[in-house]
C-alpha positions as CSV (number, residue, x, y, z in Angstrom):
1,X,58.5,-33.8,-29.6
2,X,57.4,-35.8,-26.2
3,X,58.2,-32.2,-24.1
4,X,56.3,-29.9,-26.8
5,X,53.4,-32.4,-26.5
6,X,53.1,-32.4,-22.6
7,X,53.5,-28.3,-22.5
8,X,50.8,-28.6,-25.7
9,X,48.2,-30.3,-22.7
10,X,49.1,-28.6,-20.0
11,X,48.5,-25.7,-21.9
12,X,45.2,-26.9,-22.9
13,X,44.3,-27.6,-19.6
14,X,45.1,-24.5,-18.4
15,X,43.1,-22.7,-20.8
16,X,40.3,-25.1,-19.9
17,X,40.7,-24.2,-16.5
18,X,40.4,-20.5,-17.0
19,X,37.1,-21.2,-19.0
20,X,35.7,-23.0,-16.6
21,X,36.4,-20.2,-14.2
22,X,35.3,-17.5,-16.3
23,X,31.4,-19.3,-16.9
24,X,31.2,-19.9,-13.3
25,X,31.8,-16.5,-12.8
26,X,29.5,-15.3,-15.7
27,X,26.8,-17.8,-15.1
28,X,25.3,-18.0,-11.6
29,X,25.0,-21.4,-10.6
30,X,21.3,-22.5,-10.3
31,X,19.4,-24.9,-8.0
32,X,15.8,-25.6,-8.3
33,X,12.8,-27.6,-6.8
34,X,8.9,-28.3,-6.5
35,X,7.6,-26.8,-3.4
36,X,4.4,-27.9,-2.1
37,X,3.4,-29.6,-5.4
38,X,2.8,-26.2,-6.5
39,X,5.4,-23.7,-7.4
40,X,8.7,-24.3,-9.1
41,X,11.7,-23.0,-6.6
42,X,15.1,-21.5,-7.8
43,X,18.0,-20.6,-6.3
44,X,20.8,-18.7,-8.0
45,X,24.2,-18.7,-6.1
46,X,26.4,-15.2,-7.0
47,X,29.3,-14.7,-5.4
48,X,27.9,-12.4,-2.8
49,X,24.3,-13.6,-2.8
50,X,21.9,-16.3,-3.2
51,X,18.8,-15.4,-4.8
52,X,15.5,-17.4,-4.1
53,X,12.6,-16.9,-6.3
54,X,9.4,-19.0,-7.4
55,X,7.9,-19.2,-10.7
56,X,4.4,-20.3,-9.9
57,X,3.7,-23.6,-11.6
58,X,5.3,-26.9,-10.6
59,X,6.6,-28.1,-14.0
60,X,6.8,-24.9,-16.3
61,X,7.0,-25.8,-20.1
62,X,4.7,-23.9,-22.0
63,X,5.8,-20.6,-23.7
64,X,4.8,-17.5,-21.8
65,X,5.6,-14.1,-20.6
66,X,7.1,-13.3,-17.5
67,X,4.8,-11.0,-15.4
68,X,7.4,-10.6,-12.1
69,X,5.8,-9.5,-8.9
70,X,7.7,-7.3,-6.4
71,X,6.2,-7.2,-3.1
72,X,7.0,-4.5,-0.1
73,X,8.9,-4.1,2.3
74,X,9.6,-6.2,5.4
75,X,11.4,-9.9,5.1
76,X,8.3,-11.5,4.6
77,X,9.2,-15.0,3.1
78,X,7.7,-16.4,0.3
79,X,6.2,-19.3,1.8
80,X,5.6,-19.9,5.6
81,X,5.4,-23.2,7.6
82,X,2.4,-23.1,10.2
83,X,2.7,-26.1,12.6
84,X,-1.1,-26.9,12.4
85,X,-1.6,-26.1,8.5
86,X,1.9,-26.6,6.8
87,X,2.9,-24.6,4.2
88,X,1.3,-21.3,3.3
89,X,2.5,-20.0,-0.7
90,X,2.4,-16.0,0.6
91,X,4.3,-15.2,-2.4
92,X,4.9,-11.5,-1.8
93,X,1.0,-10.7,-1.3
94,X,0.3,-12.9,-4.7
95,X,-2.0,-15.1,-1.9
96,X,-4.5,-11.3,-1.7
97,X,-5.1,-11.4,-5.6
98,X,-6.5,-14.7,-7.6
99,X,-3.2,-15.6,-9.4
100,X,-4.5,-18.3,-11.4
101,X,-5.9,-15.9,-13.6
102,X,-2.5,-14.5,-14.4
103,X,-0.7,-17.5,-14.6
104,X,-3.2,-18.9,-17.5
105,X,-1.1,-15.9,-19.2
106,X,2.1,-15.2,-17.6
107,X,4.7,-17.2,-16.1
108,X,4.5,-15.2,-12.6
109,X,7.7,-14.9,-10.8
110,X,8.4,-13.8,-6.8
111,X,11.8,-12.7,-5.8
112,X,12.5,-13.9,-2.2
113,X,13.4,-10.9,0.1
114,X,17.6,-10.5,0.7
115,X,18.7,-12.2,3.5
116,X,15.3,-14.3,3.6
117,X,14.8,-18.0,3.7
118,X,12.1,-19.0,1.2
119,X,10.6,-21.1,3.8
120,X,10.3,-19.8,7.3
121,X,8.6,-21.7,9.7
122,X,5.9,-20.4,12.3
123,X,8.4,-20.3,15.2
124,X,11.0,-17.6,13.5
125,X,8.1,-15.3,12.7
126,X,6.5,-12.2,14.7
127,X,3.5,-11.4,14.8
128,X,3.2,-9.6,11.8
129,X,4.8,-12.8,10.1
130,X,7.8,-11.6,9.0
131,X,11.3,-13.1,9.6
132,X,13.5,-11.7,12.1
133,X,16.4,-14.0,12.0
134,X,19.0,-13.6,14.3
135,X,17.7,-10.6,15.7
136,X,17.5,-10.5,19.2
137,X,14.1,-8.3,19.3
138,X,11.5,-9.9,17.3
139,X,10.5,-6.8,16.2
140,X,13.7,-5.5,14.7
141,X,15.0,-7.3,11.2
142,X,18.4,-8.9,11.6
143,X,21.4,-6.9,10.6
144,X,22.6,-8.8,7.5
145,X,18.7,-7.5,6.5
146,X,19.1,-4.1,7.1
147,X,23.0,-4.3,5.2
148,X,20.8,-5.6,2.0
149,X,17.8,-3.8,2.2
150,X,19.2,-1.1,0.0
151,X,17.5,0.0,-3.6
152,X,20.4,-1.5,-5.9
153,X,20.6,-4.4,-4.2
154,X,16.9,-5.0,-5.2
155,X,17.5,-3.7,-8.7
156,X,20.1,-6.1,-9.3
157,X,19.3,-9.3,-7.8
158,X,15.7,-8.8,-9.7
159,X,18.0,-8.2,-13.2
160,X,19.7,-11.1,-12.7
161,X,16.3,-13.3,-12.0
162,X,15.3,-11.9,-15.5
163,X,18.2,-12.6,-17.9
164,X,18.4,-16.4,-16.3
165,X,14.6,-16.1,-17.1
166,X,14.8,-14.7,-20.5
167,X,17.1,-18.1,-21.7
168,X,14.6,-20.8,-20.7
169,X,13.2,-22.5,-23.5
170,X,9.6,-21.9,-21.9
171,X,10.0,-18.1,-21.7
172,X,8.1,-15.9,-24.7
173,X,10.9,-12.9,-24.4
174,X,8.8,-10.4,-26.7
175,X,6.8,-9.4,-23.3
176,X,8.1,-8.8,-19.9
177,X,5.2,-7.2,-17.3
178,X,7.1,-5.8,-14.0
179,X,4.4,-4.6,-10.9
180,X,4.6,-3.7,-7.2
181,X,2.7,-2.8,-4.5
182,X,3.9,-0.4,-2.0
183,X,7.8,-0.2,-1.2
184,X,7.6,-3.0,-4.7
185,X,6.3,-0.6,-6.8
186,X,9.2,1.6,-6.4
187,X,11.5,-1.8,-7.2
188,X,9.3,-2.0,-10.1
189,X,10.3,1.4,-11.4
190,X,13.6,1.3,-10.8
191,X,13.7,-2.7,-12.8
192,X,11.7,-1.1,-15.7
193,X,14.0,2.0,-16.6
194,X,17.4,0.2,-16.0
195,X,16.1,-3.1,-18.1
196,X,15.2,-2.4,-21.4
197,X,13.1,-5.2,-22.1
198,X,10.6,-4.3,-19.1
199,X,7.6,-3.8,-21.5
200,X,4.7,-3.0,-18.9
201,X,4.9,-1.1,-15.6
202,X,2.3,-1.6,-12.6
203,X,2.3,0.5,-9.6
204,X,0.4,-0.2,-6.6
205,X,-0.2,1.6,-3.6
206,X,3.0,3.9,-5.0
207,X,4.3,7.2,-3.3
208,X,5.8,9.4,-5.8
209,X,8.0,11.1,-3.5
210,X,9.7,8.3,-1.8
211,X,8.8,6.8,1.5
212,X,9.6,9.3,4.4
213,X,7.7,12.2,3.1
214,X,4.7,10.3,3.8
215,X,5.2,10.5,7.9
216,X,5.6,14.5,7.6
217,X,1.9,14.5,5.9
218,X,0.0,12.1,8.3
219,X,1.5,14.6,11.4
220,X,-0.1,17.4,9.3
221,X,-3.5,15.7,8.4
222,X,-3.4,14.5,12.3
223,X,-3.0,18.3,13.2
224,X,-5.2,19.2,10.8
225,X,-8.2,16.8,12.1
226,X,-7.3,18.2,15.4
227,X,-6.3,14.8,16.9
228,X,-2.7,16.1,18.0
229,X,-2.0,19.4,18.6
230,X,-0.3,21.7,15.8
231,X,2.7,22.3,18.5
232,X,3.2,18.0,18.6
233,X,2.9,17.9,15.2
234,X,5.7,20.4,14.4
235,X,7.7,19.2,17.0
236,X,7.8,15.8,15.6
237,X,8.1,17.0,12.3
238,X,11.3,18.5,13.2
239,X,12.2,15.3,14.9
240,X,11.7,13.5,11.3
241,X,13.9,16.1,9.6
242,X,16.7,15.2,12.1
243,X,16.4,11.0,11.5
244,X,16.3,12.0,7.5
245,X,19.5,13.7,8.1
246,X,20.8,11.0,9.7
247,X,19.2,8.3,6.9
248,X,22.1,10.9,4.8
249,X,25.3,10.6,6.9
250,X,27.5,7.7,6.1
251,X,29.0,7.7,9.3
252,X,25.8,6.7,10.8
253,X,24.6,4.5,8.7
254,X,27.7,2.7,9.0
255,X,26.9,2.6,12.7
256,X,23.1,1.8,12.4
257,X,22.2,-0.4,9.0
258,X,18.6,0.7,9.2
259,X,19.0,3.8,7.8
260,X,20.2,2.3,4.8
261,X,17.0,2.0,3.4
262,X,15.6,5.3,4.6
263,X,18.5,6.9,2.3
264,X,17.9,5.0,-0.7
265,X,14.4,4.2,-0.7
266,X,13.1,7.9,-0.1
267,X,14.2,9.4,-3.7
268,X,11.0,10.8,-5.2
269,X,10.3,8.9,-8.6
270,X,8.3,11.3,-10.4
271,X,11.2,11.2,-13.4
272,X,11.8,7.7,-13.3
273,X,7.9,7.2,-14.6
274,X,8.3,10.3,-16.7
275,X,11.5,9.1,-18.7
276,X,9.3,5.7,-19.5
277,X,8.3,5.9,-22.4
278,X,6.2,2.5,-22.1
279,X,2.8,1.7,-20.7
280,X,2.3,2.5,-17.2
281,X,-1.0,1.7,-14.7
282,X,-1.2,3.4,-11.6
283,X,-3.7,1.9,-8.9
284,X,-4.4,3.5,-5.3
285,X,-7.0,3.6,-2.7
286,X,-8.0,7.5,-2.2
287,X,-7.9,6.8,2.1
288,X,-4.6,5.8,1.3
289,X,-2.1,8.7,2.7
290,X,1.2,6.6,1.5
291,X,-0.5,7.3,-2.3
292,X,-2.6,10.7,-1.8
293,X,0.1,13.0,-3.9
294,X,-0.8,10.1,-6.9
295,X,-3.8,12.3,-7.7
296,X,-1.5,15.1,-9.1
297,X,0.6,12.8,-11.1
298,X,-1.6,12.8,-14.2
299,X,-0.3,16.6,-14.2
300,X,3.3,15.9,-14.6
301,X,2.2,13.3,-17.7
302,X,-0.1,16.1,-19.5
303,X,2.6,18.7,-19.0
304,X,5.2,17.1,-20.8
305,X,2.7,15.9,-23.9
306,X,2.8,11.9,-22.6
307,X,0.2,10.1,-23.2
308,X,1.3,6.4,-21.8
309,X,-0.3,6.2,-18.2
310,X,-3.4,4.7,-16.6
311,X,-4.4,5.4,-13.8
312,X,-7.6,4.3,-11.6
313,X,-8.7,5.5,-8.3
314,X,-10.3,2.8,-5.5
315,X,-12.9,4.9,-3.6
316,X,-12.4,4.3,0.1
317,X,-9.7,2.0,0.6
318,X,-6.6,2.2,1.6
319,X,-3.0,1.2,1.5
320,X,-3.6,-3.1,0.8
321,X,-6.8,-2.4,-0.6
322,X,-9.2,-3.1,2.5
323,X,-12.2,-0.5,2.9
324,X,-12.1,1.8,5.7
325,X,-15.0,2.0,8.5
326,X,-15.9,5.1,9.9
327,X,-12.8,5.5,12.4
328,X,-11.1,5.3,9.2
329,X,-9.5,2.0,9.9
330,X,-9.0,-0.8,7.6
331,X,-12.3,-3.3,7.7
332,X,-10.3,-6.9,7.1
333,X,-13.6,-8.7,6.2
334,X,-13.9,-6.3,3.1
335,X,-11.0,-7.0,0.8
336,X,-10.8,-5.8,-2.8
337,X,-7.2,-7.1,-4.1
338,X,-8.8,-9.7,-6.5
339,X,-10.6,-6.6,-8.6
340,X,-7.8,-4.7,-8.3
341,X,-5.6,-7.0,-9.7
342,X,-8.3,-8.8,-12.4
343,X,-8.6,-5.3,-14.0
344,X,-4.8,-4.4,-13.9
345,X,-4.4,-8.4,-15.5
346,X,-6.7,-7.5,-18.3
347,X,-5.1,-3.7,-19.3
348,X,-2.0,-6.0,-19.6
349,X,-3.7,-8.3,-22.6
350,X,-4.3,-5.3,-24.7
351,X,-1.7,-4.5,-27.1
């Protein structure tokens, strides 16, 4: 009786064991913290990543959607640490747009860039403020960057920030907005038609075709304009042609990381808005050249009979929403993010 009762526990235990195994490996463990009396940090640890993301309040408890945010490309952190200011919330370009307004409906989440500290202080920024970690030209993104700066890997670590999302207690699951400007509108697209419960998608700054397309056009505008010559222009659109075709060769990438992205972040996504069969809002600046083939999308929607997209053209600006001066050139002391983003807010209240 004594020997069935100890192989009875040890049993037990090792069912226990396996359990406790088996929810670890199911449930990403979670860490989170206030940061700057202002945003509420998390960290989920996976066993090939840690994901970093804010949800902007610093003690969320009332019931809300989630309206998730998915900025562009570059490892821009979330939040950086300027020795004579302290910490700056940049938030994935949330600072540009008056958030307060969304968060009065919204919980509104920011997914950290891969391979990104949420906090990077002044010293391990360039001078375009993004973080080049162990990169030896501050100018170039560290490898184990360019390694995760690949389309799925944005797709699922975003996925994963939703479902632990969608079981807090202070999370109203029967709305879920997903937007992105730029390289984040594409991650926006890709979120809302491989998650169901995405049930609004905002696109900002989008290009329909991808991302490399849009260097072959500027060479032809720039030949066009007569500031290159059409013989430059065609040699160096030739000379994008060849990198494209190396962006497509595994055995290069696998020598040079930084085509990864070009490879998975150039696929036109022209379907993926067509076979989303939920409300869409596309918003561009008409001197934007990464946007200009948006003007023909409406086509695409009217021939197939859709009826579910918005679209609104922003009169001479361009690509963050700046006007342009005369040399067509982007006039900093002229932004126009807060409108874009207070009328986007409000087609998102209307059932």
């Amino acid at each position: 009786m004594a020997v069935r009762l100890i192989y009875f526990k040890q049993k037990m235990k090792f069912k226990i064991l396996i359990l406790f195994i088996f929810i670890q490996y199911r449930c990403p463990a979670q860490q989170k913290q206030v940061v700057n009396n202002e945003v509420t940090a998390y960290s989920l640890q996976t066993k090939r990543d840690t994901i970093d993301f804010i949800v902007v309040d610093k003690a969320p408890r009332e019931k809300k959607p989630i309206f998730l945010w998915c900025q562009g490309s570059l490892p821009v952190p979330l939040y950086m640490n300027f020795e004579n200011y302290g910490l700056w919330l940049h938030g994935g370009g949330i600072a540009n747009f008056d958030y307060e307004k969304i968060k009065k409906h919204y919980h509104l989440v920011v997914i950290s860039m891969p391979e990104t500290p949420l906090i990077v202080d002044e010293a391990n920024l360039n001078n375009e403020k993004w973080y080049y970690g162990d990169s030896p030209n501050k100018n170039i993104p560290s490898v184990a960057f360019q390694k995760a700066n690949y389309y799925q890997n944005y797709i699922t670590r975003a996925i994963k920030v939703i479902k632990f999302l969608r079981k807090q207690k202070w999370v109203d699951n029967a709305k879920l907005v997903v937007a992105g400007h730029s390289q984040g509108s594409k991650i926006a697209t890709g979120i809302a038609v491989n998650y169901k419960h995405v049930t609004k998608l905002g696109l900002f700054a989008a290009n329909p075709l991808g991302r490399i397309d849009q260097s072959i056009r500027k060479l032809r505008k720039e030949a066009e304009q007569g500031k290159i010559s059409w013989e430059l222009a065609d040699k160096q659109i030739e000379e994008q042609y060849e990198y494209f075709k190396a962006a497509n060769d595994p055995e290069k990438i696998a020598k040079d990381p930084s085509l990864l992205a070009w490879n998975t972040l150039s696929d036109p996504i022209i379907t993926d808005w067509l076979s989303f069969n939920k409300p869409i809002y596309l918003a561009y600046g008409t001197n934007d050249i990464t946007s200009d083939f948006c003007d023909l999308i409406p086509l695409y929607f009217i021939r197939q009979k859709k009826n579910n997209l918005t679209y609104k053209r922003y009169f001479n600006l361009e690509h963050n929403f700046f006007e342009v001066n005369g040399q067509n050139e982007p006039d900093h002391t002229k932004p126009h993010w807060t409108e874009v983003m207070d009328n986007f807010l409000q087609w998102t209240l209307v059932p």
